[in-house]
N, C-alpha and C positions, 0 to 999 in steps of 0.2 A: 832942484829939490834938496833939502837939508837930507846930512846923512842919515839912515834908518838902519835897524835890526834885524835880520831875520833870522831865524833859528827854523830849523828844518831835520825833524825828528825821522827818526829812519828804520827799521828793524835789527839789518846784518849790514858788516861794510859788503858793498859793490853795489848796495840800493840805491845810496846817494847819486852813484854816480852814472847809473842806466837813467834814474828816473828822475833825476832835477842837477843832474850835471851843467847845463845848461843856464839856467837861472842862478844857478852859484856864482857862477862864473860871471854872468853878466850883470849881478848887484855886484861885486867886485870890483869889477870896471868901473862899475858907476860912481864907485866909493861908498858903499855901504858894507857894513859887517856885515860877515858869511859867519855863523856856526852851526857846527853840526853836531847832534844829539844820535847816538848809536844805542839802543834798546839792549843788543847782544853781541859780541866778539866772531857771530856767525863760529861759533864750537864746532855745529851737525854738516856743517857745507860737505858737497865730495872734494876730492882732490886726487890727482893720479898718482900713483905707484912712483916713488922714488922724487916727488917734487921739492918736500919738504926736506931740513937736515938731517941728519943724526941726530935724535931725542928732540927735536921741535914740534911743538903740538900747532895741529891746523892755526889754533885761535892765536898763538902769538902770530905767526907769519901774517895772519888777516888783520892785526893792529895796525903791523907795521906800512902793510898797502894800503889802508883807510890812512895813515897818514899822508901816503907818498900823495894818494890822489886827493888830499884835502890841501897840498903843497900846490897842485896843481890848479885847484880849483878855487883858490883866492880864500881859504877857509881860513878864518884869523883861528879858532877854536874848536877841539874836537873832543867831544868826551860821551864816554859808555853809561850806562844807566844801570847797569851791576847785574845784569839777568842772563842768563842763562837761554842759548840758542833753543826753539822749543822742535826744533827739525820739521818735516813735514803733514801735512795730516793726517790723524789716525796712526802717527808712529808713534813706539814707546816713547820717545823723548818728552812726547807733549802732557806724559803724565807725571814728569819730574819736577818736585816741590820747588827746586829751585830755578824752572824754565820760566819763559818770560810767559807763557802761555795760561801757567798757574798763578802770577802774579796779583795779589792785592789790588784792584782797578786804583782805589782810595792812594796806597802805598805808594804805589808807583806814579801815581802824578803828583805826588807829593812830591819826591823828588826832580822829575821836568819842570813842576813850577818853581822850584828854587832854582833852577837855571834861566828859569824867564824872567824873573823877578830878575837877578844878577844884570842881567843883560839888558833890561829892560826892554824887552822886546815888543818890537811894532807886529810883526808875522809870524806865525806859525805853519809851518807845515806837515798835514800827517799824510793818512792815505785814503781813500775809498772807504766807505764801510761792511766791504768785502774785501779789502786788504788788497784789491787789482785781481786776485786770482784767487782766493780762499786761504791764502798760508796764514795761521794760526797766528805767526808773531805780527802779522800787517795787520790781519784784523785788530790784533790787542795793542797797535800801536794808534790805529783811527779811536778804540776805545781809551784808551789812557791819558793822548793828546787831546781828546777834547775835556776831559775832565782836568786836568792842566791849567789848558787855557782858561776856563772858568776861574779856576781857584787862584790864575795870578791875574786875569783883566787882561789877556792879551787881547788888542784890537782887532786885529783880523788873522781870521783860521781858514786853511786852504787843505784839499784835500786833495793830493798829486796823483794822476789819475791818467786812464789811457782813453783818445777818443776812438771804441770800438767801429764804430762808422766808418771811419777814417781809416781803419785797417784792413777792415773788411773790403773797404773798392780797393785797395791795394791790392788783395790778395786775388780777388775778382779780376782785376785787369790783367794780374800775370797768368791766371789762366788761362786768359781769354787771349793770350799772344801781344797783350800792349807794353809789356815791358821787356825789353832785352835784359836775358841773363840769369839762373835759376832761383827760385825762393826755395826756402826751406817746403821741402816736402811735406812736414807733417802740419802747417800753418796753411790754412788753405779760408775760405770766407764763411765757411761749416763749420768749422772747428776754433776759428780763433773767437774766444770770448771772454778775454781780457778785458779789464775796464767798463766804461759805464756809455751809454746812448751818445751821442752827439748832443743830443737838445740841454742834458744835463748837465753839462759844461760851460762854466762862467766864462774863464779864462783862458787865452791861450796863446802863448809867449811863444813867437819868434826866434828861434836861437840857433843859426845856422850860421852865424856870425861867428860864433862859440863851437861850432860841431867838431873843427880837430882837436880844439881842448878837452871836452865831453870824451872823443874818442880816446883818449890817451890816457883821461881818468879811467876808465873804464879798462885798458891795456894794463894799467899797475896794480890790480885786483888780479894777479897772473895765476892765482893757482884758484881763481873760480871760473876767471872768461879770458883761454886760452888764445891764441891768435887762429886758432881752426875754431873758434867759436863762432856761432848765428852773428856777435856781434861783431867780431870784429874781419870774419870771412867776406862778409858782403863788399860788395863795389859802392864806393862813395855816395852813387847816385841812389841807391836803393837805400843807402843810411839814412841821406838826406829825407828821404819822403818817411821814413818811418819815427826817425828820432830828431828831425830839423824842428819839431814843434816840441813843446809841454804842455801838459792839459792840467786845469784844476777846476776845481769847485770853489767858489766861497763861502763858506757858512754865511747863514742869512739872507743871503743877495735878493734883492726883489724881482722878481720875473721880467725876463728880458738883459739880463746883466750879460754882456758882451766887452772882456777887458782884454788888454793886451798888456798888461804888466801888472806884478804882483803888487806895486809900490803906490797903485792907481790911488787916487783918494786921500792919502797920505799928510796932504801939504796944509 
């Protein structure tokens, strides 16, 4: 396959690299361009008492690990989209003129599509269009990447995404005594409602080939997912069945679209 493009538009740094760490990595391999479009510097993230320097604000330190792990992850190019973290839902932040939350729809893909146009880009990636969980900047990042993608002709738009099905028998089975070794307490098959149906899922990429690079990207996001974090506490095997896959959607796809790579179609 001739080399190709993908741009993979993201909210905060450490999204890239929970949610399509994977496929970065593995069009890399392949020799295709990885870049990566960041919406906001992640400003509102938490961070613990005493992690940061003396006078270092959250958002420099979180450039600098969007970089490390874009080092990591084969990213030839990484650039911010000028907006402003918009925090959680329903918090003040999301009413700041200059949050990505309050953002121009129009404006702002104005600028993603002069990064696609650049790049000439064959893929796109946004999110869900519930953003995987409700957060304000996911959602306005599904909303602003598709309007994007129109305005520069990108080929094909994918929307990275979690298969709830698929988490749910997970969570199911450790209840149920089939898997050695604890899950997270508060993630149970009631509660987890991340992501979208099974059935509503095009794609869905393999990457367990990639898993200790995924993991490691994800370790240089240090002041958001600690090593006593959900992600990086668990035992290998329990990583494997949760994060060994990625899920997307295709915009368009005619019913019955069952792919195993983003790059499908391409040639």
């Amino acid at each position: 396959m001739a080399a190709r493009t993908l741009v993979l538009f993201h909210a905060h740094p450490d999204d890239e690299s929970i949610g399509t760490g994977g496929v970065m990595r593995k069009a890399a391999d392949e020799g295709h361009r990885v870049v990566v479009v960041l919406a906001t510097k992640g400003e509102h993230g938490e961070v613990d008492d005493g992690f940061l320097d003396p006078g270092e604000e959250l958002w420099q330190r979180r450039v600098k690990e969007a970089q490390v792990a874009a080092d990591i992850l084969g990213v030839a190019r990484i650039e911010f989209l000028g907006y402003v973290d918009s925090g959680m839902a329903d918090t003040p932040e999301n009413e700041k003129p200059d949050s990505f939350w309050q953002a121009d729809i129009d404006e702002a893909a104005q600028r993603l599509a002069g990064i696609l146009r650049e790049e000439k880009a064959d893929i796109l990636t946004i999110y869900d269009d519930n953003g995987l969980y409700g957060h304000p900047d996911h959602i306005q990042v599904h909303r602003v990447g598709l309007r994007a993608a129109e305005l520069a002709g990108t080929r094909k738009v994918y929307e990275a995404t979690v298969n709830r099905d698929h988490m749910q028998r997970i969570f199911a089975a450790a209840q149920a005594g089939e898997i050695e070794g604890e899950m997270a307490e508060d993630l149970t098959e009631e509660t987890f409602e991340i992501g979208v149906p099974e059935e509503l899922i095009t794609t869905t990429v393999d990457v367990r080939p990639w898993l200790e690079v995924k993991r490691d990207a994800m370790r240089a996001h240090a002041s958001q997912i600690n090593e006593t974090s959900f992600f990086l506490s668990m035992p290998r095997e329990h990583f494997e069945m949760g994060f060994g896959q990625e899920w997307f959607i295709l915009r368009g796809a005619p019913p019955g679209t069952h792919e195993t790579d983003l790059f499908e179609g391409l040639d």
